[in-house]
C-alpha positions in Angstrom: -8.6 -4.0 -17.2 -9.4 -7.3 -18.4 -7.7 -10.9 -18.1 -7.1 -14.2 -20.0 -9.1 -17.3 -18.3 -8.2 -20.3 -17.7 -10.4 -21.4 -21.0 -8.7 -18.9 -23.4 -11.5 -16.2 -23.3 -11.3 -13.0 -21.7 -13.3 -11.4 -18.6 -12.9 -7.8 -17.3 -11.3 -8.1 -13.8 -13.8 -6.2 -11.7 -13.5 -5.5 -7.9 -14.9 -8.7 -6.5 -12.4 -11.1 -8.5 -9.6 -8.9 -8.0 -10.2 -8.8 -4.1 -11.0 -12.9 -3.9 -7.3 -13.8 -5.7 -5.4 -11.1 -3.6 -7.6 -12.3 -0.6 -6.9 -16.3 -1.4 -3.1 -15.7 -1.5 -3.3 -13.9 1.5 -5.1 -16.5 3.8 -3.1 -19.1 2.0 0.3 -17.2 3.1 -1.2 -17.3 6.9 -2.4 -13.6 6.5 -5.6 -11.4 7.1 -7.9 -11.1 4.4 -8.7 -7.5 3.2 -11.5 -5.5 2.3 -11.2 -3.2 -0.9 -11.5 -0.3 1.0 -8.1 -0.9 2.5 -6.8 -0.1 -1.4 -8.3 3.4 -1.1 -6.7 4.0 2.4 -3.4 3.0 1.3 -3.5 4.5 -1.7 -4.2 7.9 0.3 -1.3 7.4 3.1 0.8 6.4 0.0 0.0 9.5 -2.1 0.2 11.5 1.1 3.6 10.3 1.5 4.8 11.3 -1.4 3.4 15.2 -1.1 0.8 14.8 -3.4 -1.5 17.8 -2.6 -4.7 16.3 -0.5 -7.3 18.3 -3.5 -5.4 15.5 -6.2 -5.9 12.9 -3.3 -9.7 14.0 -3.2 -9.9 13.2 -6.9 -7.9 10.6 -7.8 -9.6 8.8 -4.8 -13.2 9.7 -5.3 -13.4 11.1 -1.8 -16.7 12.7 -1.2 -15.3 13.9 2.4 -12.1 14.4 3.8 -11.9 11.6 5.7 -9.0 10.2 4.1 -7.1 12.9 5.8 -7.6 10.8 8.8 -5.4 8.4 7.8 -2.8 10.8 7.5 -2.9 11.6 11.4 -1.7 7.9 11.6 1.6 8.3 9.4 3.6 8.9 12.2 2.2 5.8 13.2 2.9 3.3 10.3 6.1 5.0 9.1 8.4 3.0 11.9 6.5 -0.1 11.0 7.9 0.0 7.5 11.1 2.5 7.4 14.2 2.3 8.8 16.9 5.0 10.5 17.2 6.8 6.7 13.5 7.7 7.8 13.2 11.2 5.8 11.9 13.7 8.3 11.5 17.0 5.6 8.8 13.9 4.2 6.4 13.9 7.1 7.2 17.9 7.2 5.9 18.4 3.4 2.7 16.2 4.1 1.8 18.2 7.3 2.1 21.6 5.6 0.3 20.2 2.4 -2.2 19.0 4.4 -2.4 21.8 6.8 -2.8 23.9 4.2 -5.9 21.8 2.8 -7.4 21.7 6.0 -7.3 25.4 5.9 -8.6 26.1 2.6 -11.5 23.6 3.2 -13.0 24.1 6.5 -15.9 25.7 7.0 
């Protein structure tokens, strides 16, 4: 990805500018800064959430381990932060079975 500057030319927007604009509206908005890894975890729960099978998790996320599975033991968790009563239960059902599944496959 790349961006127009403020001078007309363009720069490639790498991980360190990304994370200083997102991270400069953030502060200024009274919030927490954020580290990039934060992108990855919610990109997992997110993924996760929507029954994407953990092994296309693993790649699209560059996971080495399966530590991102982690964050799905804490779904149950976030989910009444952010959804209301049309909470879909058959949801959370898919991405324990999917995952279930993984976990199954993988272990050793």
């Amino acid at each position: 990805f790349a961006f127009e500057t403020d001078d007309g030319n363009w720069a490639p927007m790498t991980r360190p500018w990304f994370l200083n604009h997102c991270n400069a509206i953030w502060t200024s908005a009274g919030l927490c800064s954020m580290t990039g890894h934060s992108f990855r975890i919610g990109g997992a729960t997110e993924l996760l959430l929507h029954g994407t099978p953990p092994d296309v998790i693993a790649v699209q996320g560059r996971w080495k381990s399966h530590a991102f599975l982690d964050y799905r033991r804490r779904i149950e968790q976030i989910l009444p932060v952010f959804i209301t009563n049309s909470f879909d239960r058959s949801r959370v059902d898919l991405v324990r079975t999917s995952v279930a599944k993984f976990h199954v496959k993988y272990s050793h």
